[in-house]
mmCIF file of the N, C-alpha and C atoms, coordinates in Angstrom:
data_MODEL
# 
_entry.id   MODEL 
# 
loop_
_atom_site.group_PDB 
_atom_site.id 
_atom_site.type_symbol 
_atom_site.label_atom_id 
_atom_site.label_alt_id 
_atom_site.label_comp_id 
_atom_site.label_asym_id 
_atom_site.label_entity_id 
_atom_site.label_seq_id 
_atom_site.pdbx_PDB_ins_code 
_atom_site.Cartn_x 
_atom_site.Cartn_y 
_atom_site.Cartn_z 
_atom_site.occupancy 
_atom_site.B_iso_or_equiv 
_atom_site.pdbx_formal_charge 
_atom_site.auth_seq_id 
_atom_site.auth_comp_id 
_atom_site.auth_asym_id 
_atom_site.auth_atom_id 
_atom_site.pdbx_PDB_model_num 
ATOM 1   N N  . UNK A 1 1  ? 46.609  36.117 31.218 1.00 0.00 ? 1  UNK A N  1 
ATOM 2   C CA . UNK A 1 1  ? 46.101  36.892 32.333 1.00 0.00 ? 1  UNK A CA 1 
ATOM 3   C C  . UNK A 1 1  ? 46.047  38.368 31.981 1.00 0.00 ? 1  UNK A C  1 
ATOM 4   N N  . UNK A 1 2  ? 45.024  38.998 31.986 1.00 0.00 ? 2  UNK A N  1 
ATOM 5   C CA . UNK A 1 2  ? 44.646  40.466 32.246 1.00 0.00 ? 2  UNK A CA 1 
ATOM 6   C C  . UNK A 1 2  ? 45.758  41.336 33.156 1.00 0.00 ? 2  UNK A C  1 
ATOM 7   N N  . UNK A 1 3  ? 46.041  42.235 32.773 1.00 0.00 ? 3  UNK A N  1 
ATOM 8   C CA . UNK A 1 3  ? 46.976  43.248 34.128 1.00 0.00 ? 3  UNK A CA 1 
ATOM 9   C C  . UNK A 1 3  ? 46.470  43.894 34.700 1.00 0.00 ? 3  UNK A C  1 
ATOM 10  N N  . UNK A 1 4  ? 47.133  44.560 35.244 1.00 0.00 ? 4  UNK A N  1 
ATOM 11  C CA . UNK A 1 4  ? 46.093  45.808 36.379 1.00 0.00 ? 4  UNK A CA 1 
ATOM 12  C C  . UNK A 1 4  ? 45.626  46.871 35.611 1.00 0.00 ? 4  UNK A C  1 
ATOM 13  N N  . UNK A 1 5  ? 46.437  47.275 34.648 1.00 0.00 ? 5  UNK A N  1 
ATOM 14  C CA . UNK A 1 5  ? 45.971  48.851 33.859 1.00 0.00 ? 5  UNK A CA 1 
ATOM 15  C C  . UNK A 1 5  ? 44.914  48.255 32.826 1.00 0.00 ? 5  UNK A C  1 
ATOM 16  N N  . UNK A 1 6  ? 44.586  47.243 32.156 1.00 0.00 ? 6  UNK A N  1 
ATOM 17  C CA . UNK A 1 6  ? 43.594  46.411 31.818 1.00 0.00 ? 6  UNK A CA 1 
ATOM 18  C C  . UNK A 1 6  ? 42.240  46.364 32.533 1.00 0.00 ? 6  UNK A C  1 
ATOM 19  N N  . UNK A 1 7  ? 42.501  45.925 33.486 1.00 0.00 ? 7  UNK A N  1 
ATOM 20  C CA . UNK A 1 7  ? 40.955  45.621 34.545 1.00 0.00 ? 7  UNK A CA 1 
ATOM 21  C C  . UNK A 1 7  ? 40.924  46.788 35.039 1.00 0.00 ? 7  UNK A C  1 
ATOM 22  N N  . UNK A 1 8  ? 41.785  48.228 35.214 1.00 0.00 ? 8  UNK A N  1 
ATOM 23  C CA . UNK A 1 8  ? 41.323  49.067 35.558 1.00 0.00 ? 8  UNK A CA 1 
ATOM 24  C C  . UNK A 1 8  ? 40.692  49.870 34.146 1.00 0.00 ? 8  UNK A C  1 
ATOM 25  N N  . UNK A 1 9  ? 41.238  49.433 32.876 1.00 0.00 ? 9  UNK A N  1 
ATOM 26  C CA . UNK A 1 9  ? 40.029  50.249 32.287 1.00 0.00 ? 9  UNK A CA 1 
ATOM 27  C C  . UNK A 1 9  ? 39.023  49.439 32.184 1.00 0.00 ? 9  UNK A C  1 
ATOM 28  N N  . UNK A 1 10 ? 38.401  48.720 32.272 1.00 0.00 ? 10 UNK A N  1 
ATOM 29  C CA . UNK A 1 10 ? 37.348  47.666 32.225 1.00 0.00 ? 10 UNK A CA 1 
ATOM 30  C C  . UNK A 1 10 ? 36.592  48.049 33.460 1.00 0.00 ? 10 UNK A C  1 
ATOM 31  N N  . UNK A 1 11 ? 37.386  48.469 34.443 1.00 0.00 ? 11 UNK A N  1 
ATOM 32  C CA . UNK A 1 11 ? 36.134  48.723 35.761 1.00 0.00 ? 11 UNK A CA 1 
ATOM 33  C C  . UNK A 1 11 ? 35.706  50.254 35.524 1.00 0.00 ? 11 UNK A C  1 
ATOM 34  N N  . UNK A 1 12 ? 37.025  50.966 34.896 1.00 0.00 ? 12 UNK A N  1 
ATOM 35  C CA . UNK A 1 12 ? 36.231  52.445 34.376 1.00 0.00 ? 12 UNK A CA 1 
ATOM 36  C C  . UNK A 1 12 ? 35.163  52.659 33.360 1.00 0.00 ? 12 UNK A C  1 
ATOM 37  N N  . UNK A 1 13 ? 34.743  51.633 31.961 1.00 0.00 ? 13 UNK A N  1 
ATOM 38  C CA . UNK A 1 13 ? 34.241  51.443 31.255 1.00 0.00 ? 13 UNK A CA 1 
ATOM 39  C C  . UNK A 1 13 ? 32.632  51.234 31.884 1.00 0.00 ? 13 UNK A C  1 
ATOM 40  N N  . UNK A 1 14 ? 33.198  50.061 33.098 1.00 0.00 ? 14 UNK A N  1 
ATOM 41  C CA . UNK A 1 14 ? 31.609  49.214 33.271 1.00 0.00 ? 14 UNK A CA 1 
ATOM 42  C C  . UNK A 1 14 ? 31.283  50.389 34.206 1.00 0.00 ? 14 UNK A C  1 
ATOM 43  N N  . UNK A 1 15 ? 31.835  51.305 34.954 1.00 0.00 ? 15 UNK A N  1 
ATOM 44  C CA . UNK A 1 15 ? 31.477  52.838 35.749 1.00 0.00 ? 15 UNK A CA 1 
ATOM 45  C C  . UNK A 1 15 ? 31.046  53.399 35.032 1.00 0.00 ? 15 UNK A C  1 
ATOM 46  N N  . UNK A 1 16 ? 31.115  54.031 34.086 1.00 0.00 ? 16 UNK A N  1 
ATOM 47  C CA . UNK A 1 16 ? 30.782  54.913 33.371 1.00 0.00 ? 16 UNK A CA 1 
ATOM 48  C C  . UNK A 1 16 ? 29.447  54.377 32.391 1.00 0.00 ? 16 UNK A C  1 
ATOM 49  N N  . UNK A 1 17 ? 29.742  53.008 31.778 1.00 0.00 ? 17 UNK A N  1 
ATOM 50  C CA . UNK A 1 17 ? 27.818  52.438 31.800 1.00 0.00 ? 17 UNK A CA 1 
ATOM 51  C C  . UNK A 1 17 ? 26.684  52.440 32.984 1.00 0.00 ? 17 UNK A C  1 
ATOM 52  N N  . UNK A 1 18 ? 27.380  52.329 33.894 1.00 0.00 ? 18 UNK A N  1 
ATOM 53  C CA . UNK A 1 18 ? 26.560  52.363 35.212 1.00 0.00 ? 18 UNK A CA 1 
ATOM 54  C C  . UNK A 1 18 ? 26.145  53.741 34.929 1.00 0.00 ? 18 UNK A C  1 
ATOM 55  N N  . UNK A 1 19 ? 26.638  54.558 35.074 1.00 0.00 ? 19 UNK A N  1 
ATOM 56  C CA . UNK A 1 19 ? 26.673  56.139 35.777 1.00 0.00 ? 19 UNK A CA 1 
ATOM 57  C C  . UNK A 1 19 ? 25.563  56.505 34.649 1.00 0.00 ? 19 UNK A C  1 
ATOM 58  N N  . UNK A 1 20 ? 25.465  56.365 33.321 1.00 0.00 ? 20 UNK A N  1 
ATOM 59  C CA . UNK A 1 20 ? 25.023  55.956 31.856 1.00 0.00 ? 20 UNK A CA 1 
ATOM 60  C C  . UNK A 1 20 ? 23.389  55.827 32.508 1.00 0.00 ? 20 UNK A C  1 
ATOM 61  N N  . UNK A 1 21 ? 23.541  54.584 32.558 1.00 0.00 ? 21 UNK A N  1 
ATOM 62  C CA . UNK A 1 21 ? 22.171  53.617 33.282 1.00 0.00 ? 21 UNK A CA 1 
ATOM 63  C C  . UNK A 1 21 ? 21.277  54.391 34.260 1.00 0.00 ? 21 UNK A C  1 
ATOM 64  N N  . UNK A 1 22 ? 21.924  54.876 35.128 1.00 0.00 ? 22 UNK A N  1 
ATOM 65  C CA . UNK A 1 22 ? 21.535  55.897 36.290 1.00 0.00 ? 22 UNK A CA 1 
ATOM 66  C C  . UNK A 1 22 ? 20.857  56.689 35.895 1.00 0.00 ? 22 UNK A C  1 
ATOM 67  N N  . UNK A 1 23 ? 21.461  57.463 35.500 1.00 0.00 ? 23 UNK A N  1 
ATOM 68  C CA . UNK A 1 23 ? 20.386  58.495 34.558 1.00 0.00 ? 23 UNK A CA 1 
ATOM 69  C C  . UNK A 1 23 ? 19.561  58.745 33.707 1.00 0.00 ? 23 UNK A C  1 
ATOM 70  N N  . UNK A 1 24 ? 19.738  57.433 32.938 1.00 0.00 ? 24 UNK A N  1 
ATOM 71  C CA . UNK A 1 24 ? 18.042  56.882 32.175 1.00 0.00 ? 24 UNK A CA 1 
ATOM 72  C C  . UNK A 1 24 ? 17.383  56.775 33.289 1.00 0.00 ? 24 UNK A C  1 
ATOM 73  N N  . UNK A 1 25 ? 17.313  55.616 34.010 1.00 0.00 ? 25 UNK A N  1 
ATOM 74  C CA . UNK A 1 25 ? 16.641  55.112 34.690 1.00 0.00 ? 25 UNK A CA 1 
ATOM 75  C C  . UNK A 1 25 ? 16.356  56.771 35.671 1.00 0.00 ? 25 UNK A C  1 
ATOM 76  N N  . UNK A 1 26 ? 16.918  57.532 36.438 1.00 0.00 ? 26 UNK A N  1 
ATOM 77  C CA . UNK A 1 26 ? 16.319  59.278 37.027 1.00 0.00 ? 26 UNK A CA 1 
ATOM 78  C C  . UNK A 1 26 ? 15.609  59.756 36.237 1.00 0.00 ? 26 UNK A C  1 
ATOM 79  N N  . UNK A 1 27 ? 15.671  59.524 35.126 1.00 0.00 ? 27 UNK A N  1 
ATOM 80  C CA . UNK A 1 27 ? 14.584  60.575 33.418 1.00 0.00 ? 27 UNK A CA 1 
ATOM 81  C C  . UNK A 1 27 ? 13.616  60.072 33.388 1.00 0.00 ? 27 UNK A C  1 
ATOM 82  N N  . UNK A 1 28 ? 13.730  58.583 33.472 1.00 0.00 ? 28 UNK A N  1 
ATOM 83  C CA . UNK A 1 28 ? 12.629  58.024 33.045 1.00 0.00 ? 28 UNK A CA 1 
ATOM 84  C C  . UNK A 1 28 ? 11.575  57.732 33.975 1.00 0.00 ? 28 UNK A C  1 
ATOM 85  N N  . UNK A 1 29 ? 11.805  57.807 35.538 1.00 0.00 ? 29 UNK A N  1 
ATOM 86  C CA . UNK A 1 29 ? 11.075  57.660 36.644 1.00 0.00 ? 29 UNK A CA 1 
ATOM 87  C C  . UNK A 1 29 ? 10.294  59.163 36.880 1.00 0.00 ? 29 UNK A C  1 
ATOM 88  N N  . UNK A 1 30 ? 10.824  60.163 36.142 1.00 0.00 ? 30 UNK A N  1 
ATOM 89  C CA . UNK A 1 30 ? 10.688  61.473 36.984 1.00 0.00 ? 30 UNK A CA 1 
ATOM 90  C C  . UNK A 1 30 ? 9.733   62.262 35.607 1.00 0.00 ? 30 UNK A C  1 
ATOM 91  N N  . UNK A 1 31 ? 9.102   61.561 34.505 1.00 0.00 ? 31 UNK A N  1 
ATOM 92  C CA . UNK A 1 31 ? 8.899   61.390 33.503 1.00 0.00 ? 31 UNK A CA 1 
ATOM 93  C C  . UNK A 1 31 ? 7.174   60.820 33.799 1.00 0.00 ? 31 UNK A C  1 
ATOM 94  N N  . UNK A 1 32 ? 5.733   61.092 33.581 1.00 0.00 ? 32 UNK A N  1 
ATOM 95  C CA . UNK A 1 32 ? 4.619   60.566 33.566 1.00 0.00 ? 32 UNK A CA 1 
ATOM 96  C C  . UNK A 1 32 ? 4.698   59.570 32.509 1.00 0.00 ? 32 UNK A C  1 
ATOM 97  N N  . UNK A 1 33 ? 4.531   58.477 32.790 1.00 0.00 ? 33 UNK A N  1 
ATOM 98  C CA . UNK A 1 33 ? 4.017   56.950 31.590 1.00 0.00 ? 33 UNK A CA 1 
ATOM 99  C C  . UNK A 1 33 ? 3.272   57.290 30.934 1.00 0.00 ? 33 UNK A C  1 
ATOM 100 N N  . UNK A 1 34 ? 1.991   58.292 31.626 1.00 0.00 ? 34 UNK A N  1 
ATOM 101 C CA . UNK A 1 34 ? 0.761   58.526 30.969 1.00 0.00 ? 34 UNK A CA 1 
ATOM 102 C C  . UNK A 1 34 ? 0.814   59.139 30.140 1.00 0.00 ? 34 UNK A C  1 
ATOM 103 N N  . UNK A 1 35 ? 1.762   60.389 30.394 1.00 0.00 ? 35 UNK A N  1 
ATOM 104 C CA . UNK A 1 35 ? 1.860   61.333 29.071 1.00 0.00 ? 35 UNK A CA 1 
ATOM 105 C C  . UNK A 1 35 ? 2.439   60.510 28.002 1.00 0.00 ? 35 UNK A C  1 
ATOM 106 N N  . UNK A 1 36 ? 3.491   59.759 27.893 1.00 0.00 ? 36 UNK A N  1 
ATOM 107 C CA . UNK A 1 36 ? 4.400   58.761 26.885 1.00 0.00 ? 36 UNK A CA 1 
ATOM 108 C C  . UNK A 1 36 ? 3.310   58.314 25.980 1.00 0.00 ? 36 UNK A C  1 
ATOM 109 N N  . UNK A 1 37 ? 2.262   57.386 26.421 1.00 0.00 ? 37 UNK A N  1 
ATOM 110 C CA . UNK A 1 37 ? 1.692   56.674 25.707 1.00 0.00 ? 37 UNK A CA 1 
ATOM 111 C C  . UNK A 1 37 ? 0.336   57.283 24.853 1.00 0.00 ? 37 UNK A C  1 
ATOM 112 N N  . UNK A 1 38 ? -0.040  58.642 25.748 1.00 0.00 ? 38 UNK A N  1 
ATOM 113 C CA . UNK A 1 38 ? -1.121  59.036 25.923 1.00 0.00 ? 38 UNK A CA 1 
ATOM 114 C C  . UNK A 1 38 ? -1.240  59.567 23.805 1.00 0.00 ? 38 UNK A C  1 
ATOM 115 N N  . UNK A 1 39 ? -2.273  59.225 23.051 1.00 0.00 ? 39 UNK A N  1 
ATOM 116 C CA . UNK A 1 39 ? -2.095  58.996 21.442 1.00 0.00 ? 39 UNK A CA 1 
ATOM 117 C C  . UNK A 1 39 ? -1.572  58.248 21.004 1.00 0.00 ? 39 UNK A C  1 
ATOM 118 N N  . UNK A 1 40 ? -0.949  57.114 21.678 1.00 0.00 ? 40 UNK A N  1 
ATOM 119 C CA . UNK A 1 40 ? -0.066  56.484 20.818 1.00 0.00 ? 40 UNK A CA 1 
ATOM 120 C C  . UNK A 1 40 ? -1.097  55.157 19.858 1.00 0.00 ? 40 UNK A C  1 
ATOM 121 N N  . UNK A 1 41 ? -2.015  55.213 20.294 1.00 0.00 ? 41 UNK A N  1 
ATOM 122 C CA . UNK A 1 41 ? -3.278  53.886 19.336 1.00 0.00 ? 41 UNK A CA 1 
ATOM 123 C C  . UNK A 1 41 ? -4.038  55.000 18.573 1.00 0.00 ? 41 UNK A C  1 
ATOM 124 N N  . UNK A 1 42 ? -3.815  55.830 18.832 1.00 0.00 ? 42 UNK A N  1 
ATOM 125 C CA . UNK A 1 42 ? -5.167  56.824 18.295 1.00 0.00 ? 42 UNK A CA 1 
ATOM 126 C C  . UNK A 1 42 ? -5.256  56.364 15.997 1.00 0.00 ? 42 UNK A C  1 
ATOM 127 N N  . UNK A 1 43 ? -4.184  55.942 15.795 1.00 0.00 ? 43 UNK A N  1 
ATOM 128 C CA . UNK A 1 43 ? -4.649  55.150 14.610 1.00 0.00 ? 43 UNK A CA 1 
ATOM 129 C C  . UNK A 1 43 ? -4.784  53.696 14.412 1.00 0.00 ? 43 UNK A C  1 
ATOM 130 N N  . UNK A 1 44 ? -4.937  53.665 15.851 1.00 0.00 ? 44 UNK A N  1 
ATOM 131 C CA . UNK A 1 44 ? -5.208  52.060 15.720 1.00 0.00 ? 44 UNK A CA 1 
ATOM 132 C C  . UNK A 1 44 ? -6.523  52.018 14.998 1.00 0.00 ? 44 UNK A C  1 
ATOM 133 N N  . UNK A 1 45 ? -6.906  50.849 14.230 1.00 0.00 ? 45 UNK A N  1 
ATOM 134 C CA . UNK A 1 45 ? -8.435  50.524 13.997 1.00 0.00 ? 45 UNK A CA 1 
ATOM 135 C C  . UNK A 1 45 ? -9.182  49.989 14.846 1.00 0.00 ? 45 UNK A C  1 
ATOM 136 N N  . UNK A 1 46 ? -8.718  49.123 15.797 1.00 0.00 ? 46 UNK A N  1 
ATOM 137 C CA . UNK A 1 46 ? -9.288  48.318 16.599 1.00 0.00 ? 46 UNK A CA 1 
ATOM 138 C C  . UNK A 1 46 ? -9.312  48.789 18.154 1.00 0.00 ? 46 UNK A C  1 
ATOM 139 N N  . UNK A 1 47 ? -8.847  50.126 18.033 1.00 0.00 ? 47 UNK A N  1 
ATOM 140 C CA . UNK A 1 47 ? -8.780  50.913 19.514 1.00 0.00 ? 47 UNK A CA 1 
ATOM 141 C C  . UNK A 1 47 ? -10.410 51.264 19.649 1.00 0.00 ? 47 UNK A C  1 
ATOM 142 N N  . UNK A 1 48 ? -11.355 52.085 18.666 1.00 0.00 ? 48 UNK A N  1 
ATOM 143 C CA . UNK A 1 48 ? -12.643 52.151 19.114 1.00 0.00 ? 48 UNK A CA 1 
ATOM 144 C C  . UNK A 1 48 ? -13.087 50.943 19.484 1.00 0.00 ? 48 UNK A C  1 
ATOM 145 N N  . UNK A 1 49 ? -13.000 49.948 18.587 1.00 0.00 ? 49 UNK A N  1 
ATOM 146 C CA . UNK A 1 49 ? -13.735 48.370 19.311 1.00 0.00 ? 49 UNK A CA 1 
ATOM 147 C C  . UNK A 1 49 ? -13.242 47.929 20.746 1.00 0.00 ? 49 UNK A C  1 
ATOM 148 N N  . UNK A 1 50 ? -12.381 48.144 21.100 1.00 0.00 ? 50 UNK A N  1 
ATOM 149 C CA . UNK A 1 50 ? -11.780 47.961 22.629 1.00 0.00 ? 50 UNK A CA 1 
ATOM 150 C C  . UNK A 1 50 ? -12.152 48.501 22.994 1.00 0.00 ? 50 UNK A C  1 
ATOM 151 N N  . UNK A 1 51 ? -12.239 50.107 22.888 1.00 0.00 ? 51 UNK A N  1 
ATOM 152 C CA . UNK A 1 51 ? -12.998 50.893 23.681 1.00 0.00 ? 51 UNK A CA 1 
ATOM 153 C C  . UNK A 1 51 ? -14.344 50.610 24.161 1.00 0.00 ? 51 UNK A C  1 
ATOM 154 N N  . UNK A 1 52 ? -15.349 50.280 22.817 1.00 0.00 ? 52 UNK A N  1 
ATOM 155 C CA . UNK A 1 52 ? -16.439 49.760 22.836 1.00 0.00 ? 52 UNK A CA 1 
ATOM 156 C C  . UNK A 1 52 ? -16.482 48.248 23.744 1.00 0.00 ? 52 UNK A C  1 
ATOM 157 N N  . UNK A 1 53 ? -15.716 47.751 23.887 1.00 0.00 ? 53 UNK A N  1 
ATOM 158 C CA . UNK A 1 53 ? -15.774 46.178 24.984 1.00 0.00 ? 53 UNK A CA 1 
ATOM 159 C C  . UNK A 1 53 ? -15.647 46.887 26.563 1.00 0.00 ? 53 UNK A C  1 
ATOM 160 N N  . UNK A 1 54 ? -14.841 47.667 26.444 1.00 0.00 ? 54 UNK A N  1 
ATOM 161 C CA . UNK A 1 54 ? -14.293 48.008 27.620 1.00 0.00 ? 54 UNK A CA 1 
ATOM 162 C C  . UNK A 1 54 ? -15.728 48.678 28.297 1.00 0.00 ? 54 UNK A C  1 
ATOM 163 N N  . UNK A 1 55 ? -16.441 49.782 27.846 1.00 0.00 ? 55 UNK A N  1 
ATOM 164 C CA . UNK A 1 55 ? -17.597 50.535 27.508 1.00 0.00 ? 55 UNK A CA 1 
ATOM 165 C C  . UNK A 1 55 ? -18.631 49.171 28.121 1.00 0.00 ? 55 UNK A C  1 
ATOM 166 N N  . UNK A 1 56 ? -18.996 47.936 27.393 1.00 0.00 ? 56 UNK A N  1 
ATOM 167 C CA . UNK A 1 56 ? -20.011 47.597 27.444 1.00 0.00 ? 56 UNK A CA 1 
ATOM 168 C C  . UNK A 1 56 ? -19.855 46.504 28.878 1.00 0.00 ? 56 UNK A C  1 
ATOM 169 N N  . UNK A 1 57 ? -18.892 46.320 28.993 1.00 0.00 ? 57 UNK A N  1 
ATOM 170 C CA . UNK A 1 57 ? -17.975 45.016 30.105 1.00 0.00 ? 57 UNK A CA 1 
ATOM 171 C C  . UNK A 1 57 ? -18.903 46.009 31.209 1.00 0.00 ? 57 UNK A C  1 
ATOM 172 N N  . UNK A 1 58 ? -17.999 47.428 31.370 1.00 0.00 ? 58 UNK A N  1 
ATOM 173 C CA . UNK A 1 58 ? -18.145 48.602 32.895 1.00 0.00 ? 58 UNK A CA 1 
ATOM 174 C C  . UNK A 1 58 ? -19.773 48.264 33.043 1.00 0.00 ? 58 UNK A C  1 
ATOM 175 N N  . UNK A 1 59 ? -20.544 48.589 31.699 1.00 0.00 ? 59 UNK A N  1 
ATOM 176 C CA . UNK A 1 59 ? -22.132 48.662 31.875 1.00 0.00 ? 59 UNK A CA 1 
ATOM 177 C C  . UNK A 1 59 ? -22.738 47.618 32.323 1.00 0.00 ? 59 UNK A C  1 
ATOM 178 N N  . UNK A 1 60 ? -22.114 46.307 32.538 1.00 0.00 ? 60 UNK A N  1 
ATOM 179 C CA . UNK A 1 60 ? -22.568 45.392 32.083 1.00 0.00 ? 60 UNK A CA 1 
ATOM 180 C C  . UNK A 1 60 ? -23.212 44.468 31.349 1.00 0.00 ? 60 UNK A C  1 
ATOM 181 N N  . UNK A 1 61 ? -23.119 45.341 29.887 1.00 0.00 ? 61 UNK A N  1 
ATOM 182 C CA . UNK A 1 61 ? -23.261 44.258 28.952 1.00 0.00 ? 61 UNK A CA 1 
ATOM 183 C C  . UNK A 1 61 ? -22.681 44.238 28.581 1.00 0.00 ? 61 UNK A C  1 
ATOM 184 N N  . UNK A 1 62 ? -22.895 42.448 28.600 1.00 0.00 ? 62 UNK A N  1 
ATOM 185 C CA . UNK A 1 62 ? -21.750 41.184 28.246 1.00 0.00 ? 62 UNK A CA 1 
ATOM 186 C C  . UNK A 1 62 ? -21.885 40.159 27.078 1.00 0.00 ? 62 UNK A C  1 
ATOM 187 N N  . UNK A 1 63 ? -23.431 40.603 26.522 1.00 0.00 ? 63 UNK A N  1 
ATOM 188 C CA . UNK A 1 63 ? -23.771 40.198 25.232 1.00 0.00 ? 63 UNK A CA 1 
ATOM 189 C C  . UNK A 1 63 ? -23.018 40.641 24.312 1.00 0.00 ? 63 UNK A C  1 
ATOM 190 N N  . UNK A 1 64 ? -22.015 41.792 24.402 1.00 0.00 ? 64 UNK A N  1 
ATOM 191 C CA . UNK A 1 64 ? -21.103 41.859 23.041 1.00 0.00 ? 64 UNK A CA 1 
ATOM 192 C C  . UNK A 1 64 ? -20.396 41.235 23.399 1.00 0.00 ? 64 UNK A C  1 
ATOM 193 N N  . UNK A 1 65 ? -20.072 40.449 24.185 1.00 0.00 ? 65 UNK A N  1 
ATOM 194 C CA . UNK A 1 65 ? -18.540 38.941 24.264 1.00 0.00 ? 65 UNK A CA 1 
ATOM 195 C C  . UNK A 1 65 ? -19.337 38.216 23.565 1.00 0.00 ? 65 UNK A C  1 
ATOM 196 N N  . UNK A 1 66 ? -20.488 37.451 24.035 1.00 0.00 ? 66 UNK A N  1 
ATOM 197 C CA . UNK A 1 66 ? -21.051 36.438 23.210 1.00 0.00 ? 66 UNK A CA 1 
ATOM 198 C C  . UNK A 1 66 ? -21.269 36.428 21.891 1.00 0.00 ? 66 UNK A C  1 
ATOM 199 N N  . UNK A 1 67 ? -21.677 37.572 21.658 1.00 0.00 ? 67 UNK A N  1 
ATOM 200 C CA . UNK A 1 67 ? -21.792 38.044 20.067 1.00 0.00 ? 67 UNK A CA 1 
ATOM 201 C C  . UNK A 1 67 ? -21.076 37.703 19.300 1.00 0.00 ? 67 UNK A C  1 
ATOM 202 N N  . UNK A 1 68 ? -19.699 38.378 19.803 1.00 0.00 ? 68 UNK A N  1 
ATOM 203 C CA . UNK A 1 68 ? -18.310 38.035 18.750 1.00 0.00 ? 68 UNK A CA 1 
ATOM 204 C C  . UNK A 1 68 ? -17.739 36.758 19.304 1.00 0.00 ? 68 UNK A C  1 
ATOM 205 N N  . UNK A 1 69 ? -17.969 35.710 20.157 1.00 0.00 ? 69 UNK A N  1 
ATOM 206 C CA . UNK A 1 69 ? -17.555 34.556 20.373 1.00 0.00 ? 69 UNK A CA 1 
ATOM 207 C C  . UNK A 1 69 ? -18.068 33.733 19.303 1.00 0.00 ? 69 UNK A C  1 
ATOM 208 N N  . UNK A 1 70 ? -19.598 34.130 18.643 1.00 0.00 ? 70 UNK A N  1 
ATOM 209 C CA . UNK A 1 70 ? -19.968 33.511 18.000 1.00 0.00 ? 70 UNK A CA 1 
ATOM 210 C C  . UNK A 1 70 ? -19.720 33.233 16.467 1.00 0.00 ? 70 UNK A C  1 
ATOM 211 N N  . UNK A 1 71 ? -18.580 34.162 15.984 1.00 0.00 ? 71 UNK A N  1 
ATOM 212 C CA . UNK A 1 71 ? -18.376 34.668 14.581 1.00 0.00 ? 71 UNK A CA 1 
ATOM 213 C C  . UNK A 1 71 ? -17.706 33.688 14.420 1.00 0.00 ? 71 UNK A C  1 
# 
């Protein structure tokens, strides 16, 4: 069996991860997503071609799906 001065550092430990946790989680809410990600493909290779689907989907053409369905 565990003692009391035991489970009391164990409940101070798992407090102090909490308290830990808290404040990621305040940084990271108070923080834009958009900015985070915003460059992060820019060396992708295959980011212009998405772009380009994405591009032709909005316009509605849908002949570049078929196109490359066909390869």
């Amino acid at each position: 069996m565990t003692t009391d001065t035991s489970l009391e550092k164990r409940l101070a430990t798992i407090e102090a991860a909490i308290a830990q946790l808290q404040k990621q989680v305040a940084t990271s809410q108070s923080s834009n997503w958009l900015e985070q990600i915003t460059g992060s493909f820019k060396d992708e290779p295959a980011f212009e071609e998405v772009l380009a689907y994405g591009r032709a989907i909005r316009q509605g053409d849908e002949s570049i799906l078929e196109t490359q369905d066909e390869l």
